[in-house]
C-alpha positions as a Markdown table, in Angstrom:
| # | Residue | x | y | z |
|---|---|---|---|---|
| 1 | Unk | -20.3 | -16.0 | -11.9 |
| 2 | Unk | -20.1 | -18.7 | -14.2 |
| 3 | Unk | -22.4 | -21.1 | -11.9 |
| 4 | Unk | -24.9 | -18.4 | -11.3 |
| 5 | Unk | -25.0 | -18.1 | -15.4 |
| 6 | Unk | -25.0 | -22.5 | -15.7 |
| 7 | Unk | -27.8 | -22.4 | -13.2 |
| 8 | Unk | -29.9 | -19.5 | -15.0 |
| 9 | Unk | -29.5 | -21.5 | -18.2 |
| 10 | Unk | -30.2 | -24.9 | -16.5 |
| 11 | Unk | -33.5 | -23.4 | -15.2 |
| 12 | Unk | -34.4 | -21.5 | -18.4 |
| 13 | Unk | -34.1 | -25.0 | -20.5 |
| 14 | Unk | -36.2 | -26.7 | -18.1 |
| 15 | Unk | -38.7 | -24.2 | -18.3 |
| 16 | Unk | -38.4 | -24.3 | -21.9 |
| 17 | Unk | -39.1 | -27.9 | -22.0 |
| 18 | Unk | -42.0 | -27.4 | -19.8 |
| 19 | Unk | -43.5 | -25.3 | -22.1 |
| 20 | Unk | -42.7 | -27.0 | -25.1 |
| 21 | Unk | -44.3 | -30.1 | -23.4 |
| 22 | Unk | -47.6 | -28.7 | -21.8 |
| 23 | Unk | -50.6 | -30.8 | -23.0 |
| 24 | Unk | -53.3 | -29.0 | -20.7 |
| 25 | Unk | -53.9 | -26.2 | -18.3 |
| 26 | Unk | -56.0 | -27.3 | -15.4 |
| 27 | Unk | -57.7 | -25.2 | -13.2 |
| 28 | Unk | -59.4 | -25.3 | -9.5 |
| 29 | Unk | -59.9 | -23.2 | -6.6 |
| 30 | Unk | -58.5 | -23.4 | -3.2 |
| 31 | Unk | -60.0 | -21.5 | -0.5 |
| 32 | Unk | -60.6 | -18.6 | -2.6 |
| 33 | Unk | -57.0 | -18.7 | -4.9 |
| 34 | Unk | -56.8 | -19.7 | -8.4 |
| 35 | Unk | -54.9 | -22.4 | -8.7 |
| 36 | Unk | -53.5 | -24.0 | -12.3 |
| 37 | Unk | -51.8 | -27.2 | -13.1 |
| 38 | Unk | -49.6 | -27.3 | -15.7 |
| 39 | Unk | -49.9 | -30.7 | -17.2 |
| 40 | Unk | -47.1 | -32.1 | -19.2 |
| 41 | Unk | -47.6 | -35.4 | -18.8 |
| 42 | Unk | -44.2 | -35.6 | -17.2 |
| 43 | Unk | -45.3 | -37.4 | -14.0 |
| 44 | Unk | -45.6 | -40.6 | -16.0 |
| 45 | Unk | -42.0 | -40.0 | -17.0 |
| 46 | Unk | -40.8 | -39.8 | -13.0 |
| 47 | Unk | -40.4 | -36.0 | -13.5 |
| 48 | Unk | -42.8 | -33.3 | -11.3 |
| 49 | Unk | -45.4 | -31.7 | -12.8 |
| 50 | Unk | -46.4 | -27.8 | -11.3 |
| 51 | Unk | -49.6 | -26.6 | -9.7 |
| 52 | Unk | -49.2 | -22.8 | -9.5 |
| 53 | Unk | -51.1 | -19.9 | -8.5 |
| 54 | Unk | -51.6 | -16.3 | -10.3 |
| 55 | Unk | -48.5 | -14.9 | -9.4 |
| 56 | Unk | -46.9 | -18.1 | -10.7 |
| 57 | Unk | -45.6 | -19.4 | -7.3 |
| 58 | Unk | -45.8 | -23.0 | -7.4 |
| 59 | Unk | -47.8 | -24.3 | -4.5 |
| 60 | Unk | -47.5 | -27.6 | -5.4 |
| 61 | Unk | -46.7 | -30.3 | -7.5 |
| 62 | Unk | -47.2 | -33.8 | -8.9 |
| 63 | Unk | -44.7 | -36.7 | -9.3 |
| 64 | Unk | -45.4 | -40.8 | -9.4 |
| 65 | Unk | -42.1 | -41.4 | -8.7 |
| 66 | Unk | -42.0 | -39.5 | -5.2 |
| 67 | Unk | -45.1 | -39.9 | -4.3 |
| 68 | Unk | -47.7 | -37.5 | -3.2 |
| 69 | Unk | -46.5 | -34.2 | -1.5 |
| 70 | Unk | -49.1 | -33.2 | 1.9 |
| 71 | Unk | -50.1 | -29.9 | -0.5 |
| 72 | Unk | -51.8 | -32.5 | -2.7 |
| 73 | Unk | -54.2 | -34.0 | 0.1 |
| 74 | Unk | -56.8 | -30.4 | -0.9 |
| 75 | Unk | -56.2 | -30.9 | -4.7 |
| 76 | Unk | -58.2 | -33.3 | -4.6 |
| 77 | Unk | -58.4 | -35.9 | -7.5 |
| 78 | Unk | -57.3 | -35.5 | -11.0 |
| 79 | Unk | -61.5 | -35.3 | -12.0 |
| 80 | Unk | -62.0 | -32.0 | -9.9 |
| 81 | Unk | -59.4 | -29.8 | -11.8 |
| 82 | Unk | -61.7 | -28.5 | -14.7 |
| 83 | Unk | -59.3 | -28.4 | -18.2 |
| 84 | Unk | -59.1 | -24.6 | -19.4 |
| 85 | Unk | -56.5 | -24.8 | -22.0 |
| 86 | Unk | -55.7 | -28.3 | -24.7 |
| 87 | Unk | -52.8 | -28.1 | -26.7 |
């Protein structure tokens, strides 16, 4: 039980810090699904930034470090996600 509860709290302070950090909420979308990139600026760090969709499912995400994941290849570029939300 105590790993489950290390692992919530784990999760619930990286969320935390991801929320904290967000700098913009971009939007764009992808055959017909709202999609919304939570920029923290974080990929500059080495550290993944999310692309999710309405329900919150993460469909994709962003890190320099680790290079370009296939889901990224009908993002497009960083000019065709339209900013919705600046911190």
């Amino acid at each position: 039980m105590r790993v489950l509860e290390e692992s919530w709290m784990w999760g619930y302070e990286r969320d935390k810090q991801q929320s904290l950090g967000l700098q913009t909420i971009r939007f764009q979308k992808i055959k017909g699904e709202k999609h919304y990139w939570l920029n923290t600026d974080a990929r500059h760090l080495d550290a993944p930034e999310y692309i999710v969709n309405t329900s919150c499912d993460t469909v994709c995400f962003i890190c320099t470090e680790c290079g370009p994941p296939e889901c990224m290849k009908k993002h497009g570029a960083e000019e065709d996600w339209k900013i919705i939300w600046r911190k």
